[in-house]
ROKEMAR-694859 format. One record per residue (C-alpha): residue number from 1; residue in one letter; chain; y, x negated, z. Coordinates in steps of 0.1 Angstrom, whole numbers, plus 5000, padded with zeros to 4 digits. Each point is the difference from the previous one (the first is absolute). Layout:
num:NUM, residu:A, chaine:A, y:Y, x:X, z:Z;
...
END
This chain:
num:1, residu:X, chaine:A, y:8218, x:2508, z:7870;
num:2, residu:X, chaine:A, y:5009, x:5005, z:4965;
num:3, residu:X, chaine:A, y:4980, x:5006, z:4966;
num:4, residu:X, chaine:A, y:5008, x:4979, z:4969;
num:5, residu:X, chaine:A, y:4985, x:5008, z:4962;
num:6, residu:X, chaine:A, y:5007, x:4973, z:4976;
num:7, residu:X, chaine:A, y:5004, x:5019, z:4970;
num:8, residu:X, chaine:A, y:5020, x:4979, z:4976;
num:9, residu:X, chaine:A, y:4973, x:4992, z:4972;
num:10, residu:X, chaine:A, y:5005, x:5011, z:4963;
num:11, residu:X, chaine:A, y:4963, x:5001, z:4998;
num:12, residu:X, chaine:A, y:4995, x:4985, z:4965;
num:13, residu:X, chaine:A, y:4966, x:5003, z:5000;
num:14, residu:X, chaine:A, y:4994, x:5039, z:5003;
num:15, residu:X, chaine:A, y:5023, x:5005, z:4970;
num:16, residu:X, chaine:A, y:5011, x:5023, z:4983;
num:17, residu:X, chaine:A, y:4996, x:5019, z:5033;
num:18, residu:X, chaine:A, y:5026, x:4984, z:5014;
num:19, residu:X, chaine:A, y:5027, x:4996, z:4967;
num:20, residu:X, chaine:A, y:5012, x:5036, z:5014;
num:21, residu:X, chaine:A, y:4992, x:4996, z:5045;
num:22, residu:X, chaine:A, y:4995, x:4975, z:5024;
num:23, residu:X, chaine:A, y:4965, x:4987, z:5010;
num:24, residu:X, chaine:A, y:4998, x:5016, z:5030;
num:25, residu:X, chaine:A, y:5013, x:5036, z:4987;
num:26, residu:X, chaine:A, y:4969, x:5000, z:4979;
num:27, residu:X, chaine:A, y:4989, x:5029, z:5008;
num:28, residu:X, chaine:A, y:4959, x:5000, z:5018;
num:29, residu:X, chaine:A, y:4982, x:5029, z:4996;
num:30, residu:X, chaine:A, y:5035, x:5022, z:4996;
num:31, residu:X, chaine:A, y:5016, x:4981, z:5030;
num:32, residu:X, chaine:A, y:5023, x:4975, z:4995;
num:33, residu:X, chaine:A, y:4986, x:4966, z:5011;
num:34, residu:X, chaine:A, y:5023, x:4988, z:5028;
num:35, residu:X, chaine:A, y:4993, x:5033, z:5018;
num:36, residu:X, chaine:A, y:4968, x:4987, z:5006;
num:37, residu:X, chaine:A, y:5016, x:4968, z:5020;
num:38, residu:X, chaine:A, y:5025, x:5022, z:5019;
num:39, residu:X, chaine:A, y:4976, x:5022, z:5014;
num:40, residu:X, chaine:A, y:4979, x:4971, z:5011;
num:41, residu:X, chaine:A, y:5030, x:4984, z:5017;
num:42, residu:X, chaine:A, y:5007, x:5035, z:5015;
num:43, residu:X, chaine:A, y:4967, x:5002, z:5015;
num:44, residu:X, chaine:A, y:5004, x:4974, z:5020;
num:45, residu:X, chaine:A, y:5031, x:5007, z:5014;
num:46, residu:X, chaine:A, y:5027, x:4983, z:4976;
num:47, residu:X, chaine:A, y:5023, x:5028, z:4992;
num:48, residu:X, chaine:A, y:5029, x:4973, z:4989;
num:49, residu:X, chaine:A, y:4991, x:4986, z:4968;
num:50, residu:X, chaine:A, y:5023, x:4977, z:4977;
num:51, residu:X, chaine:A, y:4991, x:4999, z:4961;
num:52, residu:X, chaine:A, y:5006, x:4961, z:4984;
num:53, residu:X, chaine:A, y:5005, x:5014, z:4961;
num:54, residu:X, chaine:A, y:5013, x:4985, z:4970;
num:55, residu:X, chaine:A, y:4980, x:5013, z:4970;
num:56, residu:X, chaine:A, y:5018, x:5037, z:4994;
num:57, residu:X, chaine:A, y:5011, x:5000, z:5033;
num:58, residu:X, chaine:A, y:5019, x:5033, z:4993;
num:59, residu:X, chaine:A, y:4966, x:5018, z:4999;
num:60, residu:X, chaine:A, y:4990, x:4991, z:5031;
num:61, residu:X, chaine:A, y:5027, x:5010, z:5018;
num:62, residu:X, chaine:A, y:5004, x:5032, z:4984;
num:63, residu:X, chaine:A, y:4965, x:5012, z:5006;
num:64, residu:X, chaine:A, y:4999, x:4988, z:5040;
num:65, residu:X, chaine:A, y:5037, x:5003, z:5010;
num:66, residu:X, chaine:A, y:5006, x:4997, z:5036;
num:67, residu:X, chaine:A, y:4966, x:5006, z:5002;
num:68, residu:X, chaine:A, y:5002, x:5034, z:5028;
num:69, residu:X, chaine:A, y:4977, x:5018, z:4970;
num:70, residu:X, chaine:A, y:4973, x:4978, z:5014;
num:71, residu:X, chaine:A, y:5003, x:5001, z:5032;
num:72, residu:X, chaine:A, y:5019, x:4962, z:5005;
num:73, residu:X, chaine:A, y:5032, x:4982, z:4993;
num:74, residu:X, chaine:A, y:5007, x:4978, z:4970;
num:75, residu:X, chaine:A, y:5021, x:4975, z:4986;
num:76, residu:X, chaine:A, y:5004, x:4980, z:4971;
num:77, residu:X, chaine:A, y:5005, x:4966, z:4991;
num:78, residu:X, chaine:A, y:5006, x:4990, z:4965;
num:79, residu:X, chaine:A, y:4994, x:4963, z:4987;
num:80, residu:X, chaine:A, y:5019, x:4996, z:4970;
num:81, residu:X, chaine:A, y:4977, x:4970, z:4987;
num:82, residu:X, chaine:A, y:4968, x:5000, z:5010;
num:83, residu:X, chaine:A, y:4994, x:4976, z:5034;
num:84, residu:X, chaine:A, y:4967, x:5002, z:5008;
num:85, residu:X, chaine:A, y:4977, x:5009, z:5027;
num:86, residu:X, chaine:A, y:5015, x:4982, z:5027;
num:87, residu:X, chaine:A, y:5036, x:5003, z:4983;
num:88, residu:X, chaine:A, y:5001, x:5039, z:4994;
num:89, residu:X, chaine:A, y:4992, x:5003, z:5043;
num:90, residu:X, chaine:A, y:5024, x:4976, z:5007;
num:91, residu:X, chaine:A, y:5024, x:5021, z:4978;
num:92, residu:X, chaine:A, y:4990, x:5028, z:5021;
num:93, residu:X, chaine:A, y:5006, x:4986, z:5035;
num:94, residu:X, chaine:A, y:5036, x:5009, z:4998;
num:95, residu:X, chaine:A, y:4988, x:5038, z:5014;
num:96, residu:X, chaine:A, y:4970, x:4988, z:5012;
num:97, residu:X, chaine:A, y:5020, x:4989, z:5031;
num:98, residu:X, chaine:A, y:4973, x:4980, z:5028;
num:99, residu:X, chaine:A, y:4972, x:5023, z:4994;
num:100, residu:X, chaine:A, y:4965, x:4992, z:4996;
num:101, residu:X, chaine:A, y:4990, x:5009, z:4965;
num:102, residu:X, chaine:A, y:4969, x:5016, z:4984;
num:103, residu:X, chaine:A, y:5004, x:4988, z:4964;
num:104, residu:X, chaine:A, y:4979, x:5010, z:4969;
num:105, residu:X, chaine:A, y:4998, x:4989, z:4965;
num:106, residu:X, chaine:A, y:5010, x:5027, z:4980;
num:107, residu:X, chaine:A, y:4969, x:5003, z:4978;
num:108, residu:X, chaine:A, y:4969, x:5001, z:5020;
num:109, residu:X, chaine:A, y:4979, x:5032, z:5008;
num:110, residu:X, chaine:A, y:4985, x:4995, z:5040;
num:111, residu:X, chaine:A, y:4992, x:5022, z:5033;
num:112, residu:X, chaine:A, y:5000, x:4969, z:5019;
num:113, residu:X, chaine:A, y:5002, x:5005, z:5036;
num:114, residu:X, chaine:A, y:5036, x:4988, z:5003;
num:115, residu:X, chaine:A, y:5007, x:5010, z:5038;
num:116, residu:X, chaine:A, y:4970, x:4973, z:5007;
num:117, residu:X, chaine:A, y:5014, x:4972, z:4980;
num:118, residu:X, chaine:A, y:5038, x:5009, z:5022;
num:119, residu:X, chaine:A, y:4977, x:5000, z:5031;
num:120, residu:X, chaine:A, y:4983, x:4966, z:4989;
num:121, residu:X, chaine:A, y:5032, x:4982, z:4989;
num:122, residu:X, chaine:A, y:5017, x:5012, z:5037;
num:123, residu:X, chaine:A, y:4967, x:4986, z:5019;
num:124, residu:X, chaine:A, y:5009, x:4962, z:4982;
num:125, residu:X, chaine:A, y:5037, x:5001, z:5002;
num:126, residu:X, chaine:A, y:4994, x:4995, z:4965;
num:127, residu:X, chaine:A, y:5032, x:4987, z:4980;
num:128, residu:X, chaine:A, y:4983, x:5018, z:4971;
num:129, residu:X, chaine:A, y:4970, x:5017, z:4995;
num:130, residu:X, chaine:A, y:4980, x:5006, z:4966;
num:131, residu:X, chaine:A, y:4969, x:5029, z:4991;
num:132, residu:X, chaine:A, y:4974, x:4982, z:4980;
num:133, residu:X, chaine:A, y:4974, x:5015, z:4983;
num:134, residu:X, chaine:A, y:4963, x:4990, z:4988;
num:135, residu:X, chaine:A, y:4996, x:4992, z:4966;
num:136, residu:X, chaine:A, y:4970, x:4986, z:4985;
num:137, residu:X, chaine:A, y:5003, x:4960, z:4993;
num:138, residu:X, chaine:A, y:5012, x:4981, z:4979;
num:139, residu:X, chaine:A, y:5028, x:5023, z:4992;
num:140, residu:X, chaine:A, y:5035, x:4995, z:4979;
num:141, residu:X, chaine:A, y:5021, x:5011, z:5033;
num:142, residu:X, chaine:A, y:5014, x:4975, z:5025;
num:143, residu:X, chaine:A, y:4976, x:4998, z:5028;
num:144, residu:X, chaine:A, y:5011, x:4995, z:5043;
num:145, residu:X, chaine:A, y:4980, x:4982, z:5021;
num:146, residu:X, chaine:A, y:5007, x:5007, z:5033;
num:147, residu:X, chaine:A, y:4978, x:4986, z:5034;
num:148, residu:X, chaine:A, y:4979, x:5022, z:5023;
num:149, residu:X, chaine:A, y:5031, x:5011, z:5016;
num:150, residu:X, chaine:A, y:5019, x:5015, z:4969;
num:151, residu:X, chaine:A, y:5021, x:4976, z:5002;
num:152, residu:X, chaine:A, y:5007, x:4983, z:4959;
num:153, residu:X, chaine:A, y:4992, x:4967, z:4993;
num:154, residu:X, chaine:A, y:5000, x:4997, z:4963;
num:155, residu:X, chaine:A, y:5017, x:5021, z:4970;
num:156, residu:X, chaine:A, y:4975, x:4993, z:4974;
num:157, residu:X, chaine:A, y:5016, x:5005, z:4964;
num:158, residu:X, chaine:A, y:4980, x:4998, z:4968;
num:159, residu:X, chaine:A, y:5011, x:4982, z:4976;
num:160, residu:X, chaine:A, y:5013, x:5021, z:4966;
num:161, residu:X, chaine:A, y:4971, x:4989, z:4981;
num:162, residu:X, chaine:A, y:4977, x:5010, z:5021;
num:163, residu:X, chaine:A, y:5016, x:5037, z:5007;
num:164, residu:X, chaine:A, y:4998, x:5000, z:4963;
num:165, residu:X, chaine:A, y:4964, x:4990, z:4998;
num:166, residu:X, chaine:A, y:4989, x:5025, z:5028;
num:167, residu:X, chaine:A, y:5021, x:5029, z:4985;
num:168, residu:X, chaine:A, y:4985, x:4995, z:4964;
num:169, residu:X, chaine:A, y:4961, x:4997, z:5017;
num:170, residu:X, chaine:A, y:5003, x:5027, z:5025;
num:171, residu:X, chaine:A, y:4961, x:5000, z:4999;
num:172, residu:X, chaine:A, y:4998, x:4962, z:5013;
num:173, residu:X, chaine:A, y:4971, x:5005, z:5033;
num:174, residu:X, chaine:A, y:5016, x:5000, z:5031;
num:175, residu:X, chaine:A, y:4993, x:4974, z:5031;
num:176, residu:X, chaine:A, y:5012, x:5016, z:5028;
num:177, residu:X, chaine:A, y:5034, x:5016, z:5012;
num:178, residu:X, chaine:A, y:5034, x:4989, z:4998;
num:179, residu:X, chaine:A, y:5029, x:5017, z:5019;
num:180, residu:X, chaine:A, y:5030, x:5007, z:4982;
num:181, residu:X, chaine:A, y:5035, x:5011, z:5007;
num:182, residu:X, chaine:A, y:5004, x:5037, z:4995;
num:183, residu:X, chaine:A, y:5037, x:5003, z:4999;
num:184, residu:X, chaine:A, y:5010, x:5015, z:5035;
num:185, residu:X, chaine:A, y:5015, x:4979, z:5029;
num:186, residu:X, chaine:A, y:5010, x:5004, z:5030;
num:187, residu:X, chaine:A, y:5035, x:4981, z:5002;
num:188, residu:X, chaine:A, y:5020, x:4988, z:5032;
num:189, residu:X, chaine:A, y:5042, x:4996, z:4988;
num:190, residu:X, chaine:A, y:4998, x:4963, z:5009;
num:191, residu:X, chaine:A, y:4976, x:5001, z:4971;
num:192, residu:X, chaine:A, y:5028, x:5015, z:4977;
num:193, residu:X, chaine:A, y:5026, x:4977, z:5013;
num:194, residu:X, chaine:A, y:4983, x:4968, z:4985;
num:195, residu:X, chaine:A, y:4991, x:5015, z:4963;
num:196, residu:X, chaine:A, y:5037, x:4983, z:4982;
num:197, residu:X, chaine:A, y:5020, x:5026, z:4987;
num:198, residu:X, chaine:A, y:5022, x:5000, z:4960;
num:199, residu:X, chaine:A, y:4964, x:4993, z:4980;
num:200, residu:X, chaine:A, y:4960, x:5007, z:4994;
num:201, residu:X, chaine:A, y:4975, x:4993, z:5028;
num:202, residu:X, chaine:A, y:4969, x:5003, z:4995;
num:203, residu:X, chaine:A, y:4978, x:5013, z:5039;
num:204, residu:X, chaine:A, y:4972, x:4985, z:4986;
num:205, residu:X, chaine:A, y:5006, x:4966, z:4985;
num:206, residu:X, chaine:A, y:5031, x:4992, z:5021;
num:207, residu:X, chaine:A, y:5001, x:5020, z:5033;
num:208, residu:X, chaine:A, y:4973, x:5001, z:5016;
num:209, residu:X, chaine:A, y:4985, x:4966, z:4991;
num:210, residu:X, chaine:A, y:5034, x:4985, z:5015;
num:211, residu:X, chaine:A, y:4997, x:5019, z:5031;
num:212, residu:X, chaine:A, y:4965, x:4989, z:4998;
num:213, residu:X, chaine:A, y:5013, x:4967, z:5002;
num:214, residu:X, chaine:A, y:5021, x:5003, z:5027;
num:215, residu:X, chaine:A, y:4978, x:5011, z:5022;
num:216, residu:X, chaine:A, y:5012, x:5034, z:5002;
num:217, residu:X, chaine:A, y:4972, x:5029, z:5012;
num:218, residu:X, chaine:A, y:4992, x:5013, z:4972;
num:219, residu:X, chaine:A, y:4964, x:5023, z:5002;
num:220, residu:X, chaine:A, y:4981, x:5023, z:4975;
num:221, residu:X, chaine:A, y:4976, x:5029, z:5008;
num:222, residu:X, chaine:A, y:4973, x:5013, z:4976;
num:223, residu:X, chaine:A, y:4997, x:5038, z:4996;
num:224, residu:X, chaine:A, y:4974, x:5024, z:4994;
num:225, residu:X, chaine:A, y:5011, x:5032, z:4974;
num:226, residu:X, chaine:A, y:5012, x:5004, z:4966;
num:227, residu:X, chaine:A, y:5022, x:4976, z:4982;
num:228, residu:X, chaine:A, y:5014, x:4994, z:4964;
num:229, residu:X, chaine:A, y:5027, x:4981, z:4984;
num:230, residu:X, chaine:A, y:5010, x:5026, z:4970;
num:231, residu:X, chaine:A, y:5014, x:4976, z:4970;
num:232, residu:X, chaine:A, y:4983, x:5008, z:4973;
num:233, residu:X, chaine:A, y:4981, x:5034, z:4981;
num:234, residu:X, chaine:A, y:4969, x:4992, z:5013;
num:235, residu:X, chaine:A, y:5014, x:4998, z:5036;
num:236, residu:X, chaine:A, y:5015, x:5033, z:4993;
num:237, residu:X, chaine:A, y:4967, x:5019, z:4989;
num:238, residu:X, chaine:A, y:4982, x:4981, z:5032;
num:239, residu:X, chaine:A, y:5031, x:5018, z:5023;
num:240, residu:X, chaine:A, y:4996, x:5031, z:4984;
num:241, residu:X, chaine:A, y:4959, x:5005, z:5004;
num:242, residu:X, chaine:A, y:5005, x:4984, z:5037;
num:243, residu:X, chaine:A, y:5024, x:5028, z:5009;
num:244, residu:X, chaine:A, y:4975, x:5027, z:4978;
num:245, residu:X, chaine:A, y:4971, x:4987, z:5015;
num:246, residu:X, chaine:A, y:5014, x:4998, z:5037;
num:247, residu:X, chaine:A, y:4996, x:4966, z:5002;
num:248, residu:X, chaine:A, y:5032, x:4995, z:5016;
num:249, residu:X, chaine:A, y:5012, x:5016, z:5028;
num:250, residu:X, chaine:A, y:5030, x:5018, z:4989;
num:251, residu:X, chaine:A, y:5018, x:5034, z:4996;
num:252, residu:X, chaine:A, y:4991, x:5013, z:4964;
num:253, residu:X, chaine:A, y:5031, x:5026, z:4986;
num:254, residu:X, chaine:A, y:4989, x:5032, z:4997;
num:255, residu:X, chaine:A, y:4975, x:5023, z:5009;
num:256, residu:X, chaine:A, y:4963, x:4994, z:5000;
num:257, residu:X, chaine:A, y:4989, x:5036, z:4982;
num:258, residu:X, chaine:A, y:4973, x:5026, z:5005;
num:259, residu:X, chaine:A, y:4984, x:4988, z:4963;
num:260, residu:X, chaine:A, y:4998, x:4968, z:5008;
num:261, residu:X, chaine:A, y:5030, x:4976, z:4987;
num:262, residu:X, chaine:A, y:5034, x:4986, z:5015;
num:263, residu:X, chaine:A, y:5030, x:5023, z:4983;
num:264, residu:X, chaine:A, y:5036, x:4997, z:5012;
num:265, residu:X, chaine:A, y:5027, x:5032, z:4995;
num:266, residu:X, chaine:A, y:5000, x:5027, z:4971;
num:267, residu:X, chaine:A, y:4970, x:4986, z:4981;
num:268, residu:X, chaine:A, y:4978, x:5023, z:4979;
num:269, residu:X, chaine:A, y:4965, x:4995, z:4988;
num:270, residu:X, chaine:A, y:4982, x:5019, z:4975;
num:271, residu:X, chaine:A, y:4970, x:5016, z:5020;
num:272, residu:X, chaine:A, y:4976, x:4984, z:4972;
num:273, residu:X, chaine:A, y:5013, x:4966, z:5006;
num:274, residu:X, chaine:A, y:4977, x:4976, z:5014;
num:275, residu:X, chaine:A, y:5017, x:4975, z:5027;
num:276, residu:X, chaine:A, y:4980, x:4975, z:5019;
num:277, residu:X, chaine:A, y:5008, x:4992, z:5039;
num:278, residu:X, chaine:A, y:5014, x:4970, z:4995;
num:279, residu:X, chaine:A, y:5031, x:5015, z:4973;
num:280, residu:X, chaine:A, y:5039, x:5001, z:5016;
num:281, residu:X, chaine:A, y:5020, x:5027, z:4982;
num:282, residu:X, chaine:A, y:5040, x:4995, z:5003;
num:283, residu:X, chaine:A, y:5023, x:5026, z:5005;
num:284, residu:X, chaine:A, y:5007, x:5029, z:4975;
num:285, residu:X, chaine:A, y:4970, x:4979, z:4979;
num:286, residu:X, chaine:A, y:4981, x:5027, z:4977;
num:287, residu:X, chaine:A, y:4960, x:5000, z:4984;
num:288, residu:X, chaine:A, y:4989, x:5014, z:4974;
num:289, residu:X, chaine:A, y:4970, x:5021, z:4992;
num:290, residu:X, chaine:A, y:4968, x:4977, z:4995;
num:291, residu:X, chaine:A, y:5017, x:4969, z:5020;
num:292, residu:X, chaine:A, y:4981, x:4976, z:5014;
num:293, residu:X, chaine:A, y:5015, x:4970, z:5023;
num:294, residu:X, chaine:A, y:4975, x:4977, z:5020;
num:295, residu:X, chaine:A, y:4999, x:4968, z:5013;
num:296, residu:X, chaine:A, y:5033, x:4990, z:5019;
num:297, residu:X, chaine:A, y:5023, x:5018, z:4977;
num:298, residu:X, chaine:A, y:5039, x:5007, z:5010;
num:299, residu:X, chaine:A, y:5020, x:5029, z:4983;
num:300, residu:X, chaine:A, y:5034, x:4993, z:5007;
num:301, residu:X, chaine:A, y:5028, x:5029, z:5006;
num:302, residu:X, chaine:A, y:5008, x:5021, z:4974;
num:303, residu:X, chaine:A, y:4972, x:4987, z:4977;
num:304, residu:X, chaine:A, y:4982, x:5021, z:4976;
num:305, residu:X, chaine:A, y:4964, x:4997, z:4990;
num:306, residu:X, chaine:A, y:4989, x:5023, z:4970;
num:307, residu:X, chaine:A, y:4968, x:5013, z:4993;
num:308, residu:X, chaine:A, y:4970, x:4983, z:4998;
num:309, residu:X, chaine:A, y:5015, x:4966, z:5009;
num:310, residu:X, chaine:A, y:4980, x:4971, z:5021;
num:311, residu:X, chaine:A, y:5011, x:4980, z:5020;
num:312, residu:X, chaine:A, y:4980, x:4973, z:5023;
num:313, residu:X, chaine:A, y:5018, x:4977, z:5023;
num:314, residu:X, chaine:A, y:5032, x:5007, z:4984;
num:315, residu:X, chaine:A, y:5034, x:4994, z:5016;
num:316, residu:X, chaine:A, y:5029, x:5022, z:4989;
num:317, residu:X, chaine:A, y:5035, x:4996, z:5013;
num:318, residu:X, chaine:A, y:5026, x:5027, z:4992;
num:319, residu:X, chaine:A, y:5001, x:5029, z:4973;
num:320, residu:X, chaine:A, y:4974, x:4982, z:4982;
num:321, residu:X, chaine:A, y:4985, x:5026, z:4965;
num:322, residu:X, chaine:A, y:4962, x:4997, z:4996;
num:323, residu:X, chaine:A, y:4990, x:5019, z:4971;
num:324, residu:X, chaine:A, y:4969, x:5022, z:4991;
num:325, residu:X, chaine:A, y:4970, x:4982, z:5000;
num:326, residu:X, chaine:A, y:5013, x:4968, z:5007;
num:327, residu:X, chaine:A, y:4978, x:4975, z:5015;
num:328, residu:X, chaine:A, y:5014, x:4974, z:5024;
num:329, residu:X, chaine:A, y:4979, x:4972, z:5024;
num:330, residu:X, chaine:A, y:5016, x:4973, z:5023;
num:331, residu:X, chaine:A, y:5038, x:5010, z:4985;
num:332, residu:X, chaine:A, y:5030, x:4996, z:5013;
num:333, residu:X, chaine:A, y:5029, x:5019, z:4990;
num:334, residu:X, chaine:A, y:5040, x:4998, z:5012;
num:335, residu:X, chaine:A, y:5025, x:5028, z:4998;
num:336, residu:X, chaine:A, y:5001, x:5022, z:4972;
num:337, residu:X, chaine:A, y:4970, x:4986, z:4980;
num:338, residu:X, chaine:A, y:4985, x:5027, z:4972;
num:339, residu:X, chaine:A, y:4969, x:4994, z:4993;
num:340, residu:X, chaine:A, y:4992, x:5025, z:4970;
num:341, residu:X, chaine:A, y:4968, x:5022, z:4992;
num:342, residu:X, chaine:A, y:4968, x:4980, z:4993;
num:343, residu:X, chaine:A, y:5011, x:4966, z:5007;
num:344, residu:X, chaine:A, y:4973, x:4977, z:5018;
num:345, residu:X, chaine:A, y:5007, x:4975, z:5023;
num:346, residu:X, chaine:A, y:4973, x:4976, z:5017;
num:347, residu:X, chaine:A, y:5014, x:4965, z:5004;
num:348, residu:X, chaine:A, y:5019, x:4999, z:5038;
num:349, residu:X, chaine:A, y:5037, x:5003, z:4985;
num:350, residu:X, chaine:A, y:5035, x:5004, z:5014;
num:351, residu:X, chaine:A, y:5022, x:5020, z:4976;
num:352, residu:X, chaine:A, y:5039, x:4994, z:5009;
num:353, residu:X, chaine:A, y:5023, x:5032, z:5006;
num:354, residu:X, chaine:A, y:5002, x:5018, z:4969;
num:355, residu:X, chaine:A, y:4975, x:4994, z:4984;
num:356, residu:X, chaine:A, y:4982, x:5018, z:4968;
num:357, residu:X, chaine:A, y:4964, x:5002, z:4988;
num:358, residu:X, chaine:A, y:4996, x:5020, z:4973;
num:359, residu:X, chaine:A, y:4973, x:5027, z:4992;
num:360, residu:X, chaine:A, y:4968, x:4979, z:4991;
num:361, residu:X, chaine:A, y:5011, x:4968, z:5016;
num:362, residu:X, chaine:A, y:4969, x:4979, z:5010;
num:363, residu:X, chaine:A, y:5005, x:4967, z:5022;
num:364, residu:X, chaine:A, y:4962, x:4990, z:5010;
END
């Protein structure tokens, strides 16, 4: 059994953090994103793991290389136009080989219980097999309908005015629960050798409806745990304070230290700094005298937060300035951001890499 991550996306909508990496290096409280996914995989015994990239493909491959520094083996296939869902694991199945494949979208946050959903899809003789998850209804994702047996009877797509509608009103009162694809399947190669090859397919609109159609056995099993499609900031914050606030069962870098805060490698902290329980310091990260960071705030490596600065549910990637007596709420900021003495910030921002705010600067 093999592990694929499709990781292709240029993930236009969390610009400008992704102008300089791919989506899924983003970086989640100081670990890059697709860790996350790869030690999920790893957990449940895949430790053979194939990356479907595209978007700075280069990145990818340089940070995981043949993968042995995490404990599996990886390889790479590169689309060099995008082909979809079903098209980038069809471009994939030429190492693939016959293999039953575990295959996540690369953008979504989960500890779903994936050795169950292998051990459900083995008990059908599944051709596929899809992990839903409960959301409350009506809701602007494609919805399955499956019988008491698992088995799928309907792929239930919104239509774009509605997904428009429902994203626009997030506030509209529920009526009940609809299940939802959650990006990971369970896929037999039979599956892989009907998705056509040489253009975009898309799994959702054109795969598993015609396999639907066919009469092919195709089931879906709900899961209980965490779960979060990551596409835009506010998906970003929400993964950072799940992973802060140990809502997700994962492994947090670092250390979890005697004064009460996560801190990776080489950091110091002025003794009359004030850091709340729920703050991630990055590696060779320095605090000032008179610091205070609270909420779910991320200092990235090598970032430097001068006196008197305040910080609340902040997310700083790498080498990031804050100056003296800065005050900074619901910000994010990208690599090399300096954010000069006295400057107030309180409207949720992303500042791209580079970035300056000069001494005074008020955004409220």
């Amino acid at each position: 059994m093999k592990g694929i991550i499709i990781a292709g996306g240029a993930g236009t909508r969390l610009r400008p953090l992704t102008y300089t990496r791919p989506k899924p290096l983003i970086p989640v409280v100081n670990r890059p994103f697709l860790e996350y996914q790869v030690a999920l995989l790893k957990r449940h015994g895949i430790d053979e793991i194939i990356f479907c990239t595209n978007y700075m493909s280069e990145q990818i491959a340089s940070h995981f290389g043949d993968g042995s520094r995490f404990g599996v083996k990886m390889q790479f296939v590169n689309e060099e136009t995008p082909l979809g869902t079903a098209g980038a694991i069809k471009n994939a199945q030429t190492v693939a080989g016959r293999d039953t494949l575990v295959v996540l979208n690369g953008d979504i946050l989960t500890d779903f219980d994936i050795s169950s959903i292998i051990d459900f899809h083995r008990s059908k003789k599944a051709l596929v097999t899809l992990a839903l998850k409960d959301v409350p209804s009506p809701s602007p994702y494609g919805v399955i309908v499956t019988d008491d047996e698992g088995r799928v009877q309907e792929f239930r797509e919104p239509s774009e005015a509605q997904k428009k509608a429902l994203v626009s009103n997030p506030h509209i009162e529920s009526t009940g629960v609809d299940y939802i694809n959650a990006g990971i399947y369970i896929m037999e190669p039979e599956a892989l050798d009907a998705i056509p090859t040489g253009r975009p397919v898309s799994i959702e609109r054109e795969t598993y409806p015609k396999f639907l159609a066919e009469g092919k056995p195709i089931y879906a099993l709900s899961q209980q745990g965490f779960w979060l499609d990551i596409g835009r900031p506010e998906q970003y914050r929400q993964a950072t304070q799940a992973i802060l606030s140990r809502d997700i069962t994962v492994e947090v870098p670092g250390e979890w230290m005697a004064l009460g805060y996560w801190a990776m490698e080489n950091v110091q902290v002025d003794p009359t700094a004030h850091i709340a329980p729920t703050v991630h310091l990055g590696t060779g990260s320095k605090i000032g005298p008179g610091v205070s960071l609270s909420g779910r705030t991320v200092i990235g490596p090598g970032c430097c937060i001068k006196a008197n600065a305040t910080l609340t549910d902040c997310i700083l990637q790498e080498s990031v300035i804050v100056g003296q007596g800065a005050q900074l709420t619901g910000v994010i900021l990208d690599d090399g951001c300096h954010i000069e003495a006295e400057t107030v910030v309180t409207v949720p921002s992303v500042l791209a890499a580079g970035t300056v705010l000069r001494k005074g600067t008020r955004i409220e």
